[in-house]
Backbone as CSV, one residue per row, in Angstrom:
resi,resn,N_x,N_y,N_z,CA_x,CA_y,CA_z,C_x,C_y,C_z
1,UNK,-164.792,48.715,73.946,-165.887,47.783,74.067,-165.890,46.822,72.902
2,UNK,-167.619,46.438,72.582,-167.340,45.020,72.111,-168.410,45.742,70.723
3,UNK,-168.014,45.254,69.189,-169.019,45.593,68.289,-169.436,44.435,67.604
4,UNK,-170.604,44.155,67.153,-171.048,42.389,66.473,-171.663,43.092,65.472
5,UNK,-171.300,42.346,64.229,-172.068,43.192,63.526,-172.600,41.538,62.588
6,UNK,-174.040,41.532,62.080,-174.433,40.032,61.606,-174.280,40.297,60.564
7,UNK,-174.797,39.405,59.502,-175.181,39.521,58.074,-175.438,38.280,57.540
8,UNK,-176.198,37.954,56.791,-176.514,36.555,56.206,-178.646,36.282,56.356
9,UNK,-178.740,37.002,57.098,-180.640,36.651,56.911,-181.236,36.706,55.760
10,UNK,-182.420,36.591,55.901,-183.471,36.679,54.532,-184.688,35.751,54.696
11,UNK,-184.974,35.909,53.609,-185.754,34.831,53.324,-185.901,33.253,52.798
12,UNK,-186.294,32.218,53.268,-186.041,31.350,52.922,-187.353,30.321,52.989
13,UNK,-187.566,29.613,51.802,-188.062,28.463,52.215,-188.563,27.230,53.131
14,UNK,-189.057,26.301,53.701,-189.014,25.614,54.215,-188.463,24.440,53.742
15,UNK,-187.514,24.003,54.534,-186.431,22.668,53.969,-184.868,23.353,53.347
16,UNK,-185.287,24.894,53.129,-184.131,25.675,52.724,-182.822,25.743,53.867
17,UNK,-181.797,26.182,53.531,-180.583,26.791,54.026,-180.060,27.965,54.562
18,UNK,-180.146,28.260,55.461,-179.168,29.575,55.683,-177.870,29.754,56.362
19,UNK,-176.700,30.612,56.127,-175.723,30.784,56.967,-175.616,32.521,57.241
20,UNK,-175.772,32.445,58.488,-175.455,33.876,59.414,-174.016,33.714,60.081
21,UNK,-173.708,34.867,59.840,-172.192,35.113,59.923,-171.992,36.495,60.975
22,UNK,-170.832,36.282,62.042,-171.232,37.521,62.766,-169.385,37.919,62.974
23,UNK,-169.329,39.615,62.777,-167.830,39.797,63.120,-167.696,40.440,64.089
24,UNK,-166.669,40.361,64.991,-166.622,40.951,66.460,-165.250,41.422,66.241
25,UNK,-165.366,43.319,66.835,-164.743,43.600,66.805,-164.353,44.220,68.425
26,UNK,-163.287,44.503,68.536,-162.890,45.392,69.716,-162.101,44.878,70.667
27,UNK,-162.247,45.098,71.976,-162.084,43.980,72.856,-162.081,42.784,72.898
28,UNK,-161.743,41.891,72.043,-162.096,40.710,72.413,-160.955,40.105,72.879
29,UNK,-161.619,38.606,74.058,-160.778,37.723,74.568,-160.952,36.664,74.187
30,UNK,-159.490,35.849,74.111,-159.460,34.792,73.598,-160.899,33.711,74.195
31,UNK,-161.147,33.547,75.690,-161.872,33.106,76.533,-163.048,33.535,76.511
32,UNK,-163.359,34.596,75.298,-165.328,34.885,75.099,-166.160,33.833,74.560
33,UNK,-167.362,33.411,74.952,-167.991,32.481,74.417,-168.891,33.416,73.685
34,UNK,-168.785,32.582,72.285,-169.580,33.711,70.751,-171.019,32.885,71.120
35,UNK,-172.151,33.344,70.629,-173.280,32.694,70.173,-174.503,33.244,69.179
36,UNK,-175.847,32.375,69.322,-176.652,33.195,68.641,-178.210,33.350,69.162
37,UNK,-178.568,33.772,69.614,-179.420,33.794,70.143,-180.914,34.545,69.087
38,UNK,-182.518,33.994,69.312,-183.244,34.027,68.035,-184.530,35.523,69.411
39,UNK,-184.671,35.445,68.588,-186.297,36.267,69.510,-187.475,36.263,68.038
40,UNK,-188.294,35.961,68.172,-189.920,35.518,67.694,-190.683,36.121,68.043
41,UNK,-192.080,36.994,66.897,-192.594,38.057,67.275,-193.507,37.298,68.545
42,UNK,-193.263,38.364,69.366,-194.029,38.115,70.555,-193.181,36.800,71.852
43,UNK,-193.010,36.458,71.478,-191.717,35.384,72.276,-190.513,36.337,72.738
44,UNK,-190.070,35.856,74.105,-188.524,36.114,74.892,-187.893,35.577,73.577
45,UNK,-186.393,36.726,73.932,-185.267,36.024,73.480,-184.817,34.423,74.178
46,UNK,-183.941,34.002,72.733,-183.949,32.755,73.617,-182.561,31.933,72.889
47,UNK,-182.016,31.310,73.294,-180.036,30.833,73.140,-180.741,29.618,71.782
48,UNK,-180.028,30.023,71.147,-179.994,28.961,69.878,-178.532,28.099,69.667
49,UNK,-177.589,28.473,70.141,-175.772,27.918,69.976,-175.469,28.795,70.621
50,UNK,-174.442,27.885,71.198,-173.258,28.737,71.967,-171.330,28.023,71.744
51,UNK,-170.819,28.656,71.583,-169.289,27.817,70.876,-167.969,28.873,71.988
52,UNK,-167.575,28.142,72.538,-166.432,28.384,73.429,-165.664,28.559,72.701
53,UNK,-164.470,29.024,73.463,-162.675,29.277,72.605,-162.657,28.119,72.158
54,UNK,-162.846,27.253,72.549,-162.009,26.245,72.409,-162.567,25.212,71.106
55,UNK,-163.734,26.077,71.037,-164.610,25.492,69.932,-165.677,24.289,70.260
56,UNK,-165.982,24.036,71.512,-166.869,23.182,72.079,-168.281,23.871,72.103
57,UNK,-169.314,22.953,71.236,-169.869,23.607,70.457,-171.917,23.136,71.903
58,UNK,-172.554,24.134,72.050,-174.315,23.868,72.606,-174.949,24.594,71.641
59,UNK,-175.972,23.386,71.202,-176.755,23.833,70.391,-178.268,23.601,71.282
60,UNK,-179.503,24.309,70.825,-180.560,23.908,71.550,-181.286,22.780,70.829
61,UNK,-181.966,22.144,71.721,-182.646,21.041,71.036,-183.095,20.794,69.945
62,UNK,-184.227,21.869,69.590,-185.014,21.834,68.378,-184.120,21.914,67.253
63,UNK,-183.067,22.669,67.342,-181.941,22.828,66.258,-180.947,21.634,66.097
64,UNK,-180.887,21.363,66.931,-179.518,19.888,66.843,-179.861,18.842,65.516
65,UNK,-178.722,18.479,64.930,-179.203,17.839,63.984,-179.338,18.655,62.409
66,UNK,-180.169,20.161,62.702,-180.147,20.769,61.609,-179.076,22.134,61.475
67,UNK,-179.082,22.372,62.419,-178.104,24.329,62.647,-176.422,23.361,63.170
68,UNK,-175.202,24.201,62.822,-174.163,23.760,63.692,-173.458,25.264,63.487
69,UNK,-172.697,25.688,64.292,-172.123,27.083,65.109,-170.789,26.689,64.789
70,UNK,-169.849,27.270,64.321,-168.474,27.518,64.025,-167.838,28.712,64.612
71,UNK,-166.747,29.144,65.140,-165.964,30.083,65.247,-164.481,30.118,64.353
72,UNK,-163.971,31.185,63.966,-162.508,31.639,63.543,-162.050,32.047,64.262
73,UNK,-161.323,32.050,65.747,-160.494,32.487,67.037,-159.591,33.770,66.048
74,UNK,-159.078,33.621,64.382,-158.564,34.507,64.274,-158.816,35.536,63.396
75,UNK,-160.124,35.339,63.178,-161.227,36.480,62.587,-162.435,37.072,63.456
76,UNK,-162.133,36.407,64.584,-162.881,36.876,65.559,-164.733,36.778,64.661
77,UNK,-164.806,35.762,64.351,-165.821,35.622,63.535,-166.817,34.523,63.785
78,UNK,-168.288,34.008,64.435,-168.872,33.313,64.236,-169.645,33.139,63.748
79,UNK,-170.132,31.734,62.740,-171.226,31.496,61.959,-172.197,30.514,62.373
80,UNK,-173.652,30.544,61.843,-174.464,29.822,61.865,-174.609,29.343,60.741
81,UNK,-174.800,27.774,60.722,-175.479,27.638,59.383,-176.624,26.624,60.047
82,UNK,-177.571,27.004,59.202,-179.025,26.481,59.703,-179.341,25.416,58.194
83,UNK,-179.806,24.253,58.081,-179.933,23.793,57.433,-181.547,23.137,57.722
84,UNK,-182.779,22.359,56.553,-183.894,22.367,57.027,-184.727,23.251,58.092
85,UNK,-184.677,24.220,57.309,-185.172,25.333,58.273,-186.311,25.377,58.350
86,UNK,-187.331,25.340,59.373,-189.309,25.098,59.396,-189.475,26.981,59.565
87,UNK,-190.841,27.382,59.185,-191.228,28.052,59.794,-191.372,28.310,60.969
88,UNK,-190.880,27.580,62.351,-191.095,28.323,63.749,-189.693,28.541,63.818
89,UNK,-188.649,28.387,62.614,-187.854,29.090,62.810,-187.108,30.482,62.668
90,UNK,-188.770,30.926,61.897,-188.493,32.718,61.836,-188.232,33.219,63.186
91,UNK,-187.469,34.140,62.607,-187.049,35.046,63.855,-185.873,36.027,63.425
92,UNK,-185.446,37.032,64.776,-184.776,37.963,64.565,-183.582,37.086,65.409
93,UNK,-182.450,37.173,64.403,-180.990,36.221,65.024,-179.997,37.420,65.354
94,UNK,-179.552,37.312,66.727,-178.724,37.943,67.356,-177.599,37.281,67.770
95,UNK,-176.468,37.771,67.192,-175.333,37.383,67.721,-175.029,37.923,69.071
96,UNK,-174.425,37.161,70.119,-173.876,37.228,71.394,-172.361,36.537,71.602
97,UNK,-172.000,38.373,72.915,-170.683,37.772,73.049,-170.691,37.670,74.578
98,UNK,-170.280,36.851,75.471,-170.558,36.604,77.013,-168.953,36.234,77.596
99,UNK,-169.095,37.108,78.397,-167.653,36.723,79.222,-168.180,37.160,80.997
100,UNK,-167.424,36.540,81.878,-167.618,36.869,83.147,-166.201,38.005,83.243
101,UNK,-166.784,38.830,84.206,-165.870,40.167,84.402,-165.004,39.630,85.264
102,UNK,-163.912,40.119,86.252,-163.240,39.733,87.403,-164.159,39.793,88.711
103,UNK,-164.801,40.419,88.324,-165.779,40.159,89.683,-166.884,39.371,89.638
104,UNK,-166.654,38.509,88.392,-167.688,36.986,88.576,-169.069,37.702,87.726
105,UNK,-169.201,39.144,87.477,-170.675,39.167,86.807,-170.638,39.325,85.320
106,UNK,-171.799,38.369,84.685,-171.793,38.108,83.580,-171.841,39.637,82.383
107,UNK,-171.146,39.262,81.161,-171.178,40.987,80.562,-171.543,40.037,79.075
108,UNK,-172.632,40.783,78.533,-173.277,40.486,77.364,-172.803,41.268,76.349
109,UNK,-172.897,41.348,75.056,-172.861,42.182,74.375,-173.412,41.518,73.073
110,UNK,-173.937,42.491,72.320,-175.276,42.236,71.412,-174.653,42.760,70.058
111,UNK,-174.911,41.703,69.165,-175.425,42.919,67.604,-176.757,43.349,67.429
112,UNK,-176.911,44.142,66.130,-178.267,44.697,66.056,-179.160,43.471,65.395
113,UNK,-179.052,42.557,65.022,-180.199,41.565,64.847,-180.457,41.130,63.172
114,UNK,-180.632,40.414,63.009,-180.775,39.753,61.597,-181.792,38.895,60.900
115,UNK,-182.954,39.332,60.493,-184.096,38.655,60.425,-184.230,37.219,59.135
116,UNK,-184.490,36.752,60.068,-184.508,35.079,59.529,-186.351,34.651,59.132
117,UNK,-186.668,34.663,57.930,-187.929,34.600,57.874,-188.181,32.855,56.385
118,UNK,-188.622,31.962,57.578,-189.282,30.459,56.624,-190.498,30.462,56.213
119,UNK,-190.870,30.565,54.823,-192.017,30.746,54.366,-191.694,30.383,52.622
120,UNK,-193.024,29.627,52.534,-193.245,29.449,51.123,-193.922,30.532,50.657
């Protein structure tokens, strides 16, 4: 199977910096799309970046401009770096790995989560 393991949260400022970094181990295919996905107390999870093999990069709105998503195809490694970070951007950051199976259904796989907290 598939293991993600994050690292890089904390605490930060508003207008501050962060970079979350995620390593995937196991199974992986060249053709997995890495991402990061945030969840907010009381809020659904919800897609923050997503970066193909190929390195073609979706970011979500509110973030564009400030966050950009990188992959290493040969560290099997993706990062976030979040830059001007507001407070509604606390949250718990989960790395995601998504591939479709041969039979067309989607297969997720999760790390354990990395808390991202903006506050003066």
């Amino acid at each position: 199977q598939v293991k993600l393991v994050e690292s890089g949260g904390g605490l930060v400022q508003p207008g501050g910096s962060l970079r979350l970094s995620c390593a995937a181990s196991g199974n992986i295919f060249s053709s997995d799309v890495l991402g990061w996905y945030r969840q907010a107390a009381g809020n659904p999870r919800e897609v923050v970046a997503q970066i193909d093999s190929g390195g073609t990069p979706w970011l979500e709105s509110s973030v564009k401009g400030r966050f950009t998503i990188s992959r290493d195809n040969a560290k099997n490694e993706v990062s976030l770096q979040m830059y001007s970070l507001k407070p509604e951007d606390t949250a718990v950051y989960y790395c995601n790995l998504w591939r479709r199976d041969i039979g067309g259904s989607n297969i997720n796989f999760w790390g354990q989560g990395t808390q991202v907290t903006v506050s003066s």
